[in-house]
C-alpha positions in Angstrom: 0.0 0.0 0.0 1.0 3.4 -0.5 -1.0 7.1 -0.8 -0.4 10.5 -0.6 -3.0 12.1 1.5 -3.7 15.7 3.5 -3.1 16.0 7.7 -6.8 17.1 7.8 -8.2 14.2 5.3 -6.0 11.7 7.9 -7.3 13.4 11.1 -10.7 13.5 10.1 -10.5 9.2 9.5 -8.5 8.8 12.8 -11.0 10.3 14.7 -14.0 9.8 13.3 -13.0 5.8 13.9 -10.9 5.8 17.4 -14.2 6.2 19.5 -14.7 2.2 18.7 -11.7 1.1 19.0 -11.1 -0.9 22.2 -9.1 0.6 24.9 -9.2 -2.6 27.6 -8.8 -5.1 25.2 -6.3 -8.0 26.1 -6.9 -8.8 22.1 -3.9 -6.3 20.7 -5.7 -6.4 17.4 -8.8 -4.4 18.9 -6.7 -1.7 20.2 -6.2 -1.2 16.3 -7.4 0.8 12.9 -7.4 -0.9 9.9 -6.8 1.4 6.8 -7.5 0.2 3.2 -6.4 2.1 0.3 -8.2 1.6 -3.0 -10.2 3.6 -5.7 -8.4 7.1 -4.4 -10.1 6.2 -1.2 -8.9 5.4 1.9 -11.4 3.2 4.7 -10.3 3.4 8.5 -12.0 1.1 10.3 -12.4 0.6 14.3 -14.2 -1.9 16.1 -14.8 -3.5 19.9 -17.0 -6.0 18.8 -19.9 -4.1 20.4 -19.5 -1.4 18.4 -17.8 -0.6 14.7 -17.2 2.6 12.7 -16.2 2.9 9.3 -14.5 6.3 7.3 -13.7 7.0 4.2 -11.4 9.9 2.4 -10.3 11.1 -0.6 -6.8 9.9 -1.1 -4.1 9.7 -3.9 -3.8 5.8 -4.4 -0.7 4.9 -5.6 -0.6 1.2 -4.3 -3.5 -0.5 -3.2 -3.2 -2.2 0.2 -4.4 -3.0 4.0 -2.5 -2.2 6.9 -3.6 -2.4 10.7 -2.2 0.3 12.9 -1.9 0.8 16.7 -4.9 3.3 17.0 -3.2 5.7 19.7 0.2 5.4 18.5 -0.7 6.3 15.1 -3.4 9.0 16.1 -1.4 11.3 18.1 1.8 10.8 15.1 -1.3 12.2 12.4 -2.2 15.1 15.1 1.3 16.1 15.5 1.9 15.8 11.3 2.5 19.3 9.7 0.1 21.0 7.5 1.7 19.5 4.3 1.2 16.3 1.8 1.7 13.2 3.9 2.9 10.1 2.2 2.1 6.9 3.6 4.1 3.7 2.4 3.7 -0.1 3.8 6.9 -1.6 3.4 5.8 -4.9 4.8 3.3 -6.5 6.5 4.4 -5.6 10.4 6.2 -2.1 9.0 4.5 1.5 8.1 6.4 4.4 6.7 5.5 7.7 6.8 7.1 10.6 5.4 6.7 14.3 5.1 8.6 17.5 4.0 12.5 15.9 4.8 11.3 13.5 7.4 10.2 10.0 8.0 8.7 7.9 10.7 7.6 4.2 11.1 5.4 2.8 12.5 5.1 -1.2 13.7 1.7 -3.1 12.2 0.4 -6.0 12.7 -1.4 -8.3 10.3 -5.0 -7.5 8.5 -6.2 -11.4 8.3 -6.4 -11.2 12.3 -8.6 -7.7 12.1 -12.4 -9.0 12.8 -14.8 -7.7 9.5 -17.9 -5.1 9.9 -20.8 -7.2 10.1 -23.4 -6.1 6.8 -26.8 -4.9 8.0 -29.7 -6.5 6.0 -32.5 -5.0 7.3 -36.0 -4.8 6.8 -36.9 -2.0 9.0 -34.8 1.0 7.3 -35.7 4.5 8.5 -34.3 7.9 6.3 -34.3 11.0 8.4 -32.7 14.7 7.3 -29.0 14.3 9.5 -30.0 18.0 10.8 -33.5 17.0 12.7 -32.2 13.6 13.7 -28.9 15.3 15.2 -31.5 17.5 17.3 -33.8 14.6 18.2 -30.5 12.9 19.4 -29.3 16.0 21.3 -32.7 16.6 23.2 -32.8 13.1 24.4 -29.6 11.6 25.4 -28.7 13.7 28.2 -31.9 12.0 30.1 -30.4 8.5 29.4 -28.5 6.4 32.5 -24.7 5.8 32.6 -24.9 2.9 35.4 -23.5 0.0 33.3 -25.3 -2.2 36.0 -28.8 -1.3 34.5 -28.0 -1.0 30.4 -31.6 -0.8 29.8 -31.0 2.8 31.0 -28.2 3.6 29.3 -30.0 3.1 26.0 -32.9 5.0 24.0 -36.0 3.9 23.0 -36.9 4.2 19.4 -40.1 3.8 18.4 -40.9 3.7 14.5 -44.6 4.1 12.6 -45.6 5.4 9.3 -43.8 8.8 8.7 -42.5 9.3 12.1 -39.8 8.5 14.9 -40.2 9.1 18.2 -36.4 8.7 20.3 -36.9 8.2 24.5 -34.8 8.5 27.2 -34.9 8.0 30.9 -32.5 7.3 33.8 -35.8 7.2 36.2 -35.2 11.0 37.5 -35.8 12.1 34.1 -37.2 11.6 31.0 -37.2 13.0 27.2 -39.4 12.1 24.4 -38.9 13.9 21.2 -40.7 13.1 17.8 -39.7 13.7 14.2 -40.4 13.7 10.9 -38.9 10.5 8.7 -38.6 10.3 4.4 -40.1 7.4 3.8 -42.9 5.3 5.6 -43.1 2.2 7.7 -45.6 0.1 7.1 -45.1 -1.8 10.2 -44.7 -0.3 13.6 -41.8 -1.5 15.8 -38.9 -0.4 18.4 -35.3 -1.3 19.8 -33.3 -0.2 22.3 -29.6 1.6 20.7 -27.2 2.2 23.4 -26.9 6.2 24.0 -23.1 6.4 23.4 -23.1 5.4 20.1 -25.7 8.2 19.0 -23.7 10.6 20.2 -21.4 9.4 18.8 -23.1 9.8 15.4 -24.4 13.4 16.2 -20.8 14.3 16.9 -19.7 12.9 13.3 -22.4 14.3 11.4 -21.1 17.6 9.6 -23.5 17.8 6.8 -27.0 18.9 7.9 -28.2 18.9 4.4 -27.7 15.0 4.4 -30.2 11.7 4.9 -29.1 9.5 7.6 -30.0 6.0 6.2 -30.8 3.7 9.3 -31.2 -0.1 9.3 -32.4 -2.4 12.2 -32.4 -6.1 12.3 -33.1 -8.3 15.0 -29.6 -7.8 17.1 -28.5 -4.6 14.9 -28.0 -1.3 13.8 -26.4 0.8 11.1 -26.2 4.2 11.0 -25.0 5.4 7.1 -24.3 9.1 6.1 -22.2 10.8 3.8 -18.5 8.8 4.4 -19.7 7.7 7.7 -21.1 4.3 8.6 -21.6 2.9 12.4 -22.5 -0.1 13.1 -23.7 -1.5 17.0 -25.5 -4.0 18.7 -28.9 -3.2 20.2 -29.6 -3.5 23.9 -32.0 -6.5 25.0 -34.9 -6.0 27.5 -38.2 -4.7 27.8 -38.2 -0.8 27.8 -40.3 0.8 30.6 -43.6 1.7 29.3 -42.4 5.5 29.8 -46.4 6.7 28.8 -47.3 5.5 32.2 -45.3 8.0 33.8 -46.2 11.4 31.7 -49.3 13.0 33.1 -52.0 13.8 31.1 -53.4 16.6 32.9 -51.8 19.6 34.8 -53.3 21.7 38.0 -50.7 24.8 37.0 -48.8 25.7 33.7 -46.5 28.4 33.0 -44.9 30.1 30.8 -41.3 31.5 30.7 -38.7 33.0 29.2 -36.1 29.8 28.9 -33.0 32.1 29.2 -34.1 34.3 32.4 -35.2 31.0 33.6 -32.0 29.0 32.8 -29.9 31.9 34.1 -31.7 32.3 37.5 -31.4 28.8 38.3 -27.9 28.9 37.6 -27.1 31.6 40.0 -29.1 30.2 42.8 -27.6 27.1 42.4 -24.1 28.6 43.2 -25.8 27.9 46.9 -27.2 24.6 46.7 -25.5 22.0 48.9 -23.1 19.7 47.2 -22.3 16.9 49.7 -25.4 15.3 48.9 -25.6 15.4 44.8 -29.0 16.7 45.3 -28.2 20.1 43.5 -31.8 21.2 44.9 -33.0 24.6 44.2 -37.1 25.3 45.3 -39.7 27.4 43.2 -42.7 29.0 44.3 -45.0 29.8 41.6 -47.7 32.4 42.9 -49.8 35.5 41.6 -47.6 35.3 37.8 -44.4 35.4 39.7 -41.7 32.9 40.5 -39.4 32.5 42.9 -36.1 30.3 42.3 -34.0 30.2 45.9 -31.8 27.9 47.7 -30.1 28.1 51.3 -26.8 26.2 52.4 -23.8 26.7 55.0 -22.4 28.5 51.5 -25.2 31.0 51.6 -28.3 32.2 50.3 -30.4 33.7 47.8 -33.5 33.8 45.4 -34.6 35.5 42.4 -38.2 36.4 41.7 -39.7 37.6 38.0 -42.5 37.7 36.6 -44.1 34.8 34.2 -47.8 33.8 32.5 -49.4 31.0 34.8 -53.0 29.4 34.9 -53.9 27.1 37.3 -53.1 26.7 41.2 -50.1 28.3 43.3 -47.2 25.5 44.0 -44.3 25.2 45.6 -41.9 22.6 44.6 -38.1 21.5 44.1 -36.0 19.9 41.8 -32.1 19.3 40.7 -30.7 22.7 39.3 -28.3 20.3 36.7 -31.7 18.2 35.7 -33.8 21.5 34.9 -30.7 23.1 33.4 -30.2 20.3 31.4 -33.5 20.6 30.4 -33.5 24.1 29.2 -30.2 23.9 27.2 -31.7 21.8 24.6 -34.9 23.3 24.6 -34.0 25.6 21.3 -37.1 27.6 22.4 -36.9 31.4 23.6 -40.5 30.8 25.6 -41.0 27.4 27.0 -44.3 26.0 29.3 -43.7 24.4 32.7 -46.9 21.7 33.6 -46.9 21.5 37.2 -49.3 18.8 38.7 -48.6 18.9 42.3 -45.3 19.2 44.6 -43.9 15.5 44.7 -45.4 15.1 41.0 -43.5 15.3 38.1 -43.1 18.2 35.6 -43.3 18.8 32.0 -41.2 21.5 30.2 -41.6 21.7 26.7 -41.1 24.7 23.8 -44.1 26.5 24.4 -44.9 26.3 20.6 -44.1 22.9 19.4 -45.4 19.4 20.8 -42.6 17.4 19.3 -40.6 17.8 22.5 -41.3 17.1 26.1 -38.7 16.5 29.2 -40.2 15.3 32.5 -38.8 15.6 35.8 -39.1 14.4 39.1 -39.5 16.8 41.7 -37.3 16.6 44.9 -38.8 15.2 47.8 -37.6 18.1 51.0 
């Protein structure tokens, strides 16, 4: 193998890729990228068996060929690579050369027929979705998921899949998001699975082009994500989902509305003086007479902040984690949002006070 290619085209592979590769293995070959120069194109690949993503970029081939590279070793060498033309030579099968400007480096390889393939998705269920709404959908619903490997379930998010629409949930119990969106094509058949929440961040993260479909396929253990020069490829999570409708009131005694940034922004001064010890992060609100209160007390201090909002319905007071409602109103893309109150150790709903595609619940803090 051997191809001339830019620092940025090489960078852009690495890391799109390194987020699957294995960083506990005791299998050396899953601590690896496999490159694959053909057609002016190079492929990295990285896998952990759980999880593989594949990259492609424009290259000048000169010799085709597949090499398999120590992913960290030969990451940071491509980060610390000048701005000029790289050339990248395999001189044998356990040997890579790289030069550039009046230098050289090599780099130990070891062999392709040990590197495990990309499994091939064949699925029935395939979903096409502009990248730009699903990388929203994805952003205003992962932050709700778990991260306590001891209940995966949680750490996962719902998708749910009918006719012209997809509907991504998250909870980690505390919390919960639900956002809906619209899909290209329709499903005849209505189904779910359960993708774990890493690997659609992962996704959002890679996905540059917002003028691009994202081509999805699910089979029974799988998923594929494909779009532009980008395709990731994970196993599902197994289990029954919570049936998360149970849990989202259908009716409200008080709802308000609020400006989201003088809302965000008192809650994040007030919580300079909640009390840390005990992870509960708790702020209170008192909703009364179209005005709020937002205040906290703690051996740090105290304080509170009061302005003025639209409510209908009963007085309440109530609190909650300042990181779960913060959370909340950063992805919120919404100047006014409503707050559906339905009693003080009830949950809440905030959603953008003009769309019903989004809701975030949360459970209020018992004091």
């Amino acid at each position: 193998m051997r191809i001339t290619a830019t620092k940025e085209n090489l960078l852009f592979g690495v890391s799109a890729v390194q987020k699957a590769v294995s960083t506990k293995s005791t299998l050396p070959i899953l601590t690896c990228i496999r490159i694959e120069a053909k057609n002016n194109v190079l492929y990295f690949t990285g896998t952990d068996l759980e999880i593989g993503i594949q990259c492609h970029i424009p290259v000048e081939v000169i010799n085709e060929g597949i090499a398999i590279v120590p992913a960290r070793h030969f990451s940071e060498i491509v980060r610390r690579l000048p701005d000029s033309t790289i050339d990248i030579q395999q001189l044998n099968e356990h040997e890579l050369l790289i030069k550039y400007e009046e230098s050289q480096l090599s780099i130990k390889t070891l062999s392709p027929s040990d590197f495990p393939n990309m499994p091939e998705v064949f699925g029935e269920k395939e979903i096409k979705i502009k990248a730009d709404i699903f990388k929203q959908m994805i952003r205003q619903t992962i932050f709700a998921a778990g991260s306590d490997d001891g209940r995966p379930l949680f750490t996962g998010v719902l998708f749910e899949y009918e006719k012209d629409k997809l509907r991504l949930i998250a909870t980690d119990t505390h919390r919960l998001a639900l956002r809906q969106g619209m899909i290209e094509n329709d499903i005849q058949e209505a189904a779910n699975c359960i993708i774990p929440a890493k690997i659609l961040g992962e996704l959002a993260r890679l996905i540059h082009d917002d003028e691009e479909v994202c081509h999805i396929k699910i089979t029974k253990n799988l998923v594929s994500f494909k779009i532009a020069n980008i395709l990731i490829i994970s196993r599902l999570l197994e289990g029954q989902f919570p049936n998360y409708r149970q849990v989202i009131p259908n009716k409200y005694n008080l709802k308000v509305k609020s400006s989201n940034r003088k809302f965000q922004e008192a809650v994040e001064r007030i919580a300079l003086f909640t009390t840390m010890n005990d992870n509960s992060n708790t702020v209170h609100i008192k909703i009364e007479n179209n005005n709020m209160v937002v205040s906290s007390k703690s051996e740090m201090g105290q304080g509170y902040e009061q302005f003025s909002i639209e409510s209908e319905g009963e007085n309440v007071s109530i609190s909650f984690n300042a990181k779960y409602l913060l959370d909340a109103f950063k992805v919120m893309d919404a100047e006014i949002i409503s707050v559906e109150f339905t009693g003080p150790l009830s949950p809440c709903i905030i959603r953008p006070a003009e769309s019903e595609n989004f809701i975030c619940l949360l459970l209020p803090v018992r004091t």
